[in-house]
Structures are given as structure tokens and as C-alpha cells.
N, CA, C and O of each residue as an XYZ file, in Angstrom:
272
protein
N       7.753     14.446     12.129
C       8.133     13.577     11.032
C       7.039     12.545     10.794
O       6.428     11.999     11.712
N       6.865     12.350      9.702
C       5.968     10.836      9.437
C       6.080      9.841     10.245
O       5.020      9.338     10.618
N       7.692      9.111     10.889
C       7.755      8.189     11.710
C       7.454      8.754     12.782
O       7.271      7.923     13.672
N       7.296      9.958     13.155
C       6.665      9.925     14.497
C       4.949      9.813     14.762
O       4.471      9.314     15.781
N       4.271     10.289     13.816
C       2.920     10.615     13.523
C       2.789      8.792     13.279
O       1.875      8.462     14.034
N       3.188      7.838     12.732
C       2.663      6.970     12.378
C       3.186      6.534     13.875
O       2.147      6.080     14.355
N       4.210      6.407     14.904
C       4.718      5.356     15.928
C       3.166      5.800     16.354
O       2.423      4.821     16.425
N       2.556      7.013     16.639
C       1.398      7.409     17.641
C       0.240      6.576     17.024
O      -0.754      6.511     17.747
N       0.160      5.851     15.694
C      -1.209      5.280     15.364
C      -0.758      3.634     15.886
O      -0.363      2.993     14.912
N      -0.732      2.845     17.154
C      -0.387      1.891     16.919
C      -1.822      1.263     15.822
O      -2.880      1.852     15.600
N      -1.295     -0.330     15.206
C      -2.345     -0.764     14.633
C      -2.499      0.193     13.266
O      -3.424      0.167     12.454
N      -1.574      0.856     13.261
C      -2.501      1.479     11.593
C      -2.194      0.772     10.686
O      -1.334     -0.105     10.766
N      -2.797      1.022      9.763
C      -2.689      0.175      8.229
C      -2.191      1.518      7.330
O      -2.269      2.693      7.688
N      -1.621      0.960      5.973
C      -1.699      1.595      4.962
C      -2.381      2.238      4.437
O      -3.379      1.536      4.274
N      -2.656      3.692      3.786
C      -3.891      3.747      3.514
C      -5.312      4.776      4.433
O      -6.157      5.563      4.007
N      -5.000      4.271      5.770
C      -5.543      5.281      6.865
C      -5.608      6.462      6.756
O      -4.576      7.084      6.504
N      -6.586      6.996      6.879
C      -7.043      8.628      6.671
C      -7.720      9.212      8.220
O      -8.745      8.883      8.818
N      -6.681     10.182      8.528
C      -7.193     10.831     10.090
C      -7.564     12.420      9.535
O      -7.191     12.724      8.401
N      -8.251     13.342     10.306
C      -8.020     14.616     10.167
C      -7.611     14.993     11.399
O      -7.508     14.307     12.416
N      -7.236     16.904     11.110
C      -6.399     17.488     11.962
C      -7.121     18.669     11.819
O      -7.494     19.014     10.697
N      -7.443     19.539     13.112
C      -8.025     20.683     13.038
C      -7.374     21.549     13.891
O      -6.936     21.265     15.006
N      -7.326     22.565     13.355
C      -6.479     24.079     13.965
C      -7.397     25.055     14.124
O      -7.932     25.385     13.065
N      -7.828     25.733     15.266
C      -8.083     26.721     15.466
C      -7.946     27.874     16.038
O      -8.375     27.858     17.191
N      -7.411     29.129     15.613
C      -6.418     30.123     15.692
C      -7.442     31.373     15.773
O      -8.234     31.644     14.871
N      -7.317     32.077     16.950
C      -8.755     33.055     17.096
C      -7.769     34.123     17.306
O      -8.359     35.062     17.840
N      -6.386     34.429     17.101
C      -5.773     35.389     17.066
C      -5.685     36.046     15.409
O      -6.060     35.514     14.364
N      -5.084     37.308     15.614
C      -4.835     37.801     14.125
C      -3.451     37.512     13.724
O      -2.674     38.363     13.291
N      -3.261     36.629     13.844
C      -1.838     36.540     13.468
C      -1.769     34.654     12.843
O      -2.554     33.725     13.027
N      -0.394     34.745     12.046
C      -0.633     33.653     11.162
C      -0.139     32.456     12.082
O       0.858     32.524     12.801
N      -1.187     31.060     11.934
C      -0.142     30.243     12.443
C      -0.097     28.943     11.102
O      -0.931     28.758     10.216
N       1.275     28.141     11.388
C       1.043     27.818      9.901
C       1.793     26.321     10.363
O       2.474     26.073     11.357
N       1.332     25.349      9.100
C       1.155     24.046      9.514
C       2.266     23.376      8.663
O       2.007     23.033      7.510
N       3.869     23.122      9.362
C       4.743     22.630      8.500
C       5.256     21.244      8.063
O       5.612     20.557      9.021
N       5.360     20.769      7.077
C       6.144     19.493      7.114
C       7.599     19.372      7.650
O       8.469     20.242      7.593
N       7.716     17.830      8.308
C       8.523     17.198      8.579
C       8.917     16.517      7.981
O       8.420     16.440      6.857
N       9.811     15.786      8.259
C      11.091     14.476      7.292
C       9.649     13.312      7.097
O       9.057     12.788      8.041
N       9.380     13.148      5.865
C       8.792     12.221      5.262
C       7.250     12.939      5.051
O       6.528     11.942      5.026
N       6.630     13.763      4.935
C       5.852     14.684      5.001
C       5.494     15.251      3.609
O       6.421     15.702      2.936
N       4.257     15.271      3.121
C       4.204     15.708      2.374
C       2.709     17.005      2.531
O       1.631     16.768      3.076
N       2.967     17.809      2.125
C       1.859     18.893      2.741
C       1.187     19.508      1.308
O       1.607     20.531      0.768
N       0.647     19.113      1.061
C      -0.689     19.686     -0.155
C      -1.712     20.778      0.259
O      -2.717     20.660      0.960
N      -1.080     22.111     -0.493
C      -2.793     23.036     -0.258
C      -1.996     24.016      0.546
O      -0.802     23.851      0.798
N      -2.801     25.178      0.988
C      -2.723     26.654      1.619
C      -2.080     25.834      3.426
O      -2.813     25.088      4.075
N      -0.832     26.171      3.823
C      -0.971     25.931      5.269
C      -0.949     26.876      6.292
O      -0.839     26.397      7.420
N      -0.990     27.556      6.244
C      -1.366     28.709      7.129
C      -2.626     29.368      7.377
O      -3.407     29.654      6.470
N      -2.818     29.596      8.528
C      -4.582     30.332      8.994
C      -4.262     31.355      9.860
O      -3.433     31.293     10.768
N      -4.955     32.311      9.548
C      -5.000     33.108     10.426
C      -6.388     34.099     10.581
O      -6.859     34.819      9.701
N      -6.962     33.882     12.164
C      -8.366     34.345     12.353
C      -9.132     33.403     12.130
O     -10.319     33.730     12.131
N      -8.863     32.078     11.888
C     -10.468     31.628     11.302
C      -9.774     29.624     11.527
O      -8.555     29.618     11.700
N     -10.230     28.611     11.527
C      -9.944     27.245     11.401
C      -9.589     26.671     10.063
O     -10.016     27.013      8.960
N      -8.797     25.811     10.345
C      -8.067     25.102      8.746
C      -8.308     23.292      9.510
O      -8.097     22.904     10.659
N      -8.822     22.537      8.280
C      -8.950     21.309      8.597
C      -7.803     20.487      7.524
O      -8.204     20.926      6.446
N      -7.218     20.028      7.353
C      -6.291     19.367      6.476
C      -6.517     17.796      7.104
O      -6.228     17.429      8.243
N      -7.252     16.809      5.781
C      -6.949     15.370      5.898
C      -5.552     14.984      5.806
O      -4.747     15.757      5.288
N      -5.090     13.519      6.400
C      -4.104     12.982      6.613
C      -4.203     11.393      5.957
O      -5.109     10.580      6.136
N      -3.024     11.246      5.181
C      -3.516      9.816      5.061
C      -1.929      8.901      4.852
O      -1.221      9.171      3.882
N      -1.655      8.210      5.505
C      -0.219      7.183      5.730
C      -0.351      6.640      4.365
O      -1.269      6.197      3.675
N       0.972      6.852      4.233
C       1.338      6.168      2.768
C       2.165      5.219      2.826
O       2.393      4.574      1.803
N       2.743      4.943      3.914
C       3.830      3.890      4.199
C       4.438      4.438      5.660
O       4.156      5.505      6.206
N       5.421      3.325      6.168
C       5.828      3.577      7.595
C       6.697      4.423      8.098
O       7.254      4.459      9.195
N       6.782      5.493      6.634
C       8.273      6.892      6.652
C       7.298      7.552      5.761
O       7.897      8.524      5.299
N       6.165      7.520      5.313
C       5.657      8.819      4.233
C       4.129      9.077      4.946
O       3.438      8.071      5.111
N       3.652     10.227      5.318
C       2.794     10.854      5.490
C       2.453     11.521      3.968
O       3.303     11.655      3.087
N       1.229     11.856      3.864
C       0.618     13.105      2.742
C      -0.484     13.665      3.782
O      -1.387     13.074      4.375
N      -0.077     15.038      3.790
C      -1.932     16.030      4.509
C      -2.036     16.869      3.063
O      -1.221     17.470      2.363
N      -3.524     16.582      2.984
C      -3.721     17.631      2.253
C      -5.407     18.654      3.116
O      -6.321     18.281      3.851
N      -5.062     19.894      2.523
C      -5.821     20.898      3.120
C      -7.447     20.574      2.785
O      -7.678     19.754      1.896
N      -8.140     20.970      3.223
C      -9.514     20.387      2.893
C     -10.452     21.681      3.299
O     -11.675     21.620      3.176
């Protein structure tokens, strides 16, 4: 969930932009879901190869990732 992803940034601000990297060397899909307050922009699933999706807090219950 967003409130959990944000309790782990103590000190964050509004606004904050982290990335997230997946890398999946199997053939099979693994795929990157939203939670309660979550908002997920772009392709989320990889399979065979790495997916980087930026992150950026929108408030202290709203996450947005989008795929990059």
C-alpha cells in the first residue's frame, strides 16, 4: 500500500521521487501490482529481461509509479 511504502521513507517530503528495479532472468512473467493508494502507470510486467519504474509520493496515502 502507499502507507506502507511511505512509513519506510522516514523524513520524506512530498513530491520525492525513488526508483525500483526488477530483474527477472526466468521465462516466465513477473508482474508489478498496485496496492490501496497506488497508482501504477505503463506496461507492469517483465519477463526475461529488467523493468525500472520511477516512484514519486503524492501525499501520505497516494503513491504514483510510473514505468520508465
Amino acid at each position: 500500500t502507499a502507507a506502507n511504502i511511505v512509513a519506510a521513507l522516514p523524513r520524506y517530503q512530498v513530491g520525492t521521487w525513488f526508483d525500483i528495479v526488477i530483474v527477472n532472468l526466468a521465462a516466465f512473467d513477473v508482474t508489478l501490482a498496485a496496492g490501496t493508494g497506488i497508482t501504477l502507470s505503463g506496461k507492469a510486467v517483465i519477463n526475461n529481461v529488467s523493468g525500472t519504474w520511477r516512484c514519486r509520493i503524492d501525499s501520505s496515502t497516494a503513491v504514483t509509479i510510473y514505468r520508465m
